[in-house]
N, C-alpha and C positions, 0 to 999 in steps of 0.2 A: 543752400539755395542760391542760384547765380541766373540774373539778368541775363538773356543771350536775346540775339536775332537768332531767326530759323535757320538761318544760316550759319551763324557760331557753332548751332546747336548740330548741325549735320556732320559740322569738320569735328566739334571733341568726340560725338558717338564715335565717327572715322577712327579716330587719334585713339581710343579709348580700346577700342574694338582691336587694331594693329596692336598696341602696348598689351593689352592682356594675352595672345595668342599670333605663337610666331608661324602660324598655319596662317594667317590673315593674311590677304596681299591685296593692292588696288590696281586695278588698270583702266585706261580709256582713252578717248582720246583730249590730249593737251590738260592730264590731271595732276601731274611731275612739277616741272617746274614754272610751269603758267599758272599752277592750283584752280585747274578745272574754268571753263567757259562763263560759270555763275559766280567762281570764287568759292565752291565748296569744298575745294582739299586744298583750300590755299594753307602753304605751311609743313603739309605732309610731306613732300619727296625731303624736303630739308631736315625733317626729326627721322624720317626713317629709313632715308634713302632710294635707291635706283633698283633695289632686290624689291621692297616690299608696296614701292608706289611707282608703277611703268603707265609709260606713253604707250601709245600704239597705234598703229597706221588708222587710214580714216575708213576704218572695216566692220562694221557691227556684224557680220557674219564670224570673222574671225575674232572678232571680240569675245562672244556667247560662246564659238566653238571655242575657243582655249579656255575659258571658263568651266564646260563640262568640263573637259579632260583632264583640269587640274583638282578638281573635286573630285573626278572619278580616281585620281590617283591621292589623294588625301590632304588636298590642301581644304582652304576655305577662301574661294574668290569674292571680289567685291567686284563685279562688274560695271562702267559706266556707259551708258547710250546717250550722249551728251541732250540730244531733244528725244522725248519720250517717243516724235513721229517717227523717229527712225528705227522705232521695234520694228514699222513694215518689212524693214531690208532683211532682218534677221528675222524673222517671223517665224520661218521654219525651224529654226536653232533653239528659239523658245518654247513651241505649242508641238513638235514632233520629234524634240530629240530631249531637252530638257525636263521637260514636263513628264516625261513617260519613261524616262530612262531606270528610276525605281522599279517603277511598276513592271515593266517589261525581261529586269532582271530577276520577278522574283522577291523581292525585297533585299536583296544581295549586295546592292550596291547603294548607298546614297547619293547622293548630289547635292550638298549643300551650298550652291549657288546664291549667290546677293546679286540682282541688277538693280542699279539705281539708275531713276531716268529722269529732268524736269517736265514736268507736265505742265498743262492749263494754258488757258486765254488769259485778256485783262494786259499784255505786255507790249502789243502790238509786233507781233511775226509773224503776222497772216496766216492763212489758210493750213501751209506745211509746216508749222511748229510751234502752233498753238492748243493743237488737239489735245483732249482730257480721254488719254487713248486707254485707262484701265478698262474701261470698256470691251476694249479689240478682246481679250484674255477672259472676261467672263463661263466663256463654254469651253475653255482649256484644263477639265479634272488634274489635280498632280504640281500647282502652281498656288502660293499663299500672295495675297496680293496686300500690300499699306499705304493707307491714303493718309499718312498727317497731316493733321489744319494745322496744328500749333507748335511752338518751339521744342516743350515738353514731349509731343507725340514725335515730331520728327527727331529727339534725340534717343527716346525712347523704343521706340518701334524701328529704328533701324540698327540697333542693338542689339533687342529679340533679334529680328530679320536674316544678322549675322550667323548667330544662335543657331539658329532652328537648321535642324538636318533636310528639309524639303526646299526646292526653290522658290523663293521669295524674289516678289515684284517691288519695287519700292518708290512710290511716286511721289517727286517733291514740287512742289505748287511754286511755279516761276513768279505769280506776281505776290506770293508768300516769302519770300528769302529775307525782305527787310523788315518784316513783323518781330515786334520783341514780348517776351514773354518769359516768366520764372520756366528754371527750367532744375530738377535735383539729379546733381550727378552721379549722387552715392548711391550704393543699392542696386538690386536686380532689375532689369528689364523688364515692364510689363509684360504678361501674358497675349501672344496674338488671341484675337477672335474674340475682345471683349469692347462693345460699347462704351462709348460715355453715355451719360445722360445731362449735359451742360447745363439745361435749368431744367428744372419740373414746373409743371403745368399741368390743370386741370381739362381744359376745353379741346384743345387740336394736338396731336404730335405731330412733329415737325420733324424731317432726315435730314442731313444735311452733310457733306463731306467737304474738306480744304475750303476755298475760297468762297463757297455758297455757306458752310458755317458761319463765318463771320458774318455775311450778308443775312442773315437770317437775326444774326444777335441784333442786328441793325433793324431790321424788321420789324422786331420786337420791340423794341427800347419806340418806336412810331407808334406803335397800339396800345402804348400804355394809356390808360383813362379810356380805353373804349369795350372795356369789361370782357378782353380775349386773354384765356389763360394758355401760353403756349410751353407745351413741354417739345426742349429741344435736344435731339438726339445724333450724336457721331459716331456709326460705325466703325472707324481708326482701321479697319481690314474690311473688303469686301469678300474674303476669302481663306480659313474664313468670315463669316458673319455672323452676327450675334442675333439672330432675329429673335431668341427668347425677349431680350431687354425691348425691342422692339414690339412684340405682342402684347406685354405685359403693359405695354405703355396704352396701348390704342384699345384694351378693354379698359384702362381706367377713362380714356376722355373719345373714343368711341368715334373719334377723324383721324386720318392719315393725309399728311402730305411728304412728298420726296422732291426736294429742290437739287435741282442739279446744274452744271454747265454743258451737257454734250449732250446733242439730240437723242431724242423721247425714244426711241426702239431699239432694243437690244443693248436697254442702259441695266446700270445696277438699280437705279428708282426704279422701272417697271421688273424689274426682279420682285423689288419689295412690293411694291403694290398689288400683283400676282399672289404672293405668300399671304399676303395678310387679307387677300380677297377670297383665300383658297382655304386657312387655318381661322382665321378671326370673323369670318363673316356674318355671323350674330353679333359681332359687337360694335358694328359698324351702323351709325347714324346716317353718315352722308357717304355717297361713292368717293374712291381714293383720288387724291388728286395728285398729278405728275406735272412740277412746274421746274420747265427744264429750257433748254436755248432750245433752235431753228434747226430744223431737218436742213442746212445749207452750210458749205464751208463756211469758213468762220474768217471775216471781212478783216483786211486790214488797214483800212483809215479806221483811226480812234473814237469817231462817235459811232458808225457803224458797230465797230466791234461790242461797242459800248451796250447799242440796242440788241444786239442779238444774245448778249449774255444776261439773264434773269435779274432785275434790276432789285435796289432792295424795295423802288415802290411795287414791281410788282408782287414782290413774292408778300411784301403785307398784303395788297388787296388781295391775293390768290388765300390766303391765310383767313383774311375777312369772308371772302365769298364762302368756305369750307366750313366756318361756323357757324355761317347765317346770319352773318351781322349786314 
């Protein structure tokens, strides 16, 4: 077991992932010898060189496109979209060539595709490079999407990620990179599509992914002494999703809430809250509650940005309201 930042933890997955399989390659832009805009391949071009870690123009179309084509001819790309806003540019590279190129063959062909992208608010890059864009990809069939909150998941889940013959989204939480946490390097990759369940709890379950998990542990640790028992839950993939762990949760304590950062329509909360209004609805006490940021770009002066992302006082009171406290 070893100490990392989330960030250690993204560059040995990297580092781990290259060394075991000479099909692995990196590209993106300034991930060579700058070691990437966040510092997450910092170290790479120098263990493995200018074959297996390339620069590349400032292209996210051409990035994704040479990523299929070197999958489709049998490599295993690791793709980088330095801010996750710029899947826009590539959008169709992702959601009408990538996403479908499996399916469209037949099952003929794979595409094992990795794009790694930094995601989230909380850093202050305003409006264009703060978005918590897994979002955008929700209605994309043909696409595995990984949201780690922690050192542990981001080393582990883009491991799998690499793994896995279908393309994989991989979103790393920008104001996440300096979080430290145990992380074990030995051993298989988790399995995508499986939950945590971070605490158990009798009264409300709680959803929670990257940067809203923590704030939720914060949450909690405030309601103590006020008789709310909060079971808290990490999906770790939104795609897929584990909603058995999730059902299973909300017949034992009969509330649902989904904390999120990116506005309330056409999130993965109201996914869940949907699902679990549509399969659990006998075992529901209170209606589901969706406590998530502002239908509005997302402000960059720092208290602004501050109020619009779900604070941890509100998401306690949203937690209190739901149980009836």
């Amino acid at each position: 077991m070893s100490t990392l930042t989330y960030r250690e933890a993204v560059v040995a997955a990297l580092a781990a992932e290259l060394e075991r399989d000479d099909d692995v390659f990196l590209m993106g832009e300034d991930v060579a010898a700058a070691g990437g805009v966040f510092k997450a391949t910092d170290g790479l071009y120098a263990r493995f060189g200018p074959r297996r870690v390339r620069d590349t123009p400032i292209a996210e179309q051409a990035i994704v496109g040479c990523a299929i084509g070197t999958a489709i001819c049998g490599l295993r790309p690791i793709a980088e979209i330095m801010f996750a806003d710029f899947a826009g540019v590539c959008f169709d590279q992702i959601a009408n060539q990538l996403a479908k190129f499996t399916y469209m063959t037949g099952g003929q062909t794979s595409v094992p595709v990795t794009i790694r992208m930094a995601n989230g608010a909380s850093v202050g890059f305003a409006a264009q490079h703060s978005q918590a864009v897994e979002n955008w990809f929700l209605n994309v069939p043909g696409l595995k999407i990984c949201v780690p909150a922690t050192p542990a998941d981001a080393y582990g889940l883009l491991r799998a990620a690499i793994r896995d013959d279908n393309p994989t989204l991989v979103f790393e939480h920008k104001a996440l990179y300096s979080l430290q946490g145990n992380v074990e390097l030995d051993g298989d990759p988790p399995p995508l599509g499986v939950a945590e369940i971070v605490r158990e709890g009798d009264d409300v379950t709680v959803v929670a992914t990257q940067l809203m998990r923590h704030r939720v542990v914060d949450a909690i640790e405030r309601l103590e002494g006020k008789g709310v028992s909060v079971e808290l839950i990490d999906p770790r993939t939104l795609a897929p999703l584990d909603l058995d762990t999730i059902l299973r949760s909300v017949e034992k304590t009969s509330r649902i809430a989904c904390v999120q950062e990116c506005p309330p329509h056409g999130s993965w909360g109201a996914t869940v809250v949907a699902e679990v209004a549509r399969r659990a609805f006998r075992s529901l006490d209170a209606a589901p509650a969706l406590i998530s940021a502002d239908a509005t770009p997302i402000p960059y002066a720092a208290t602004l940005e501050e109020a619009w992302l779900p604070s941890v006082e509100r998401i306690a009171n949203g937690i209190l309201e739901l149980a009836g406290e």
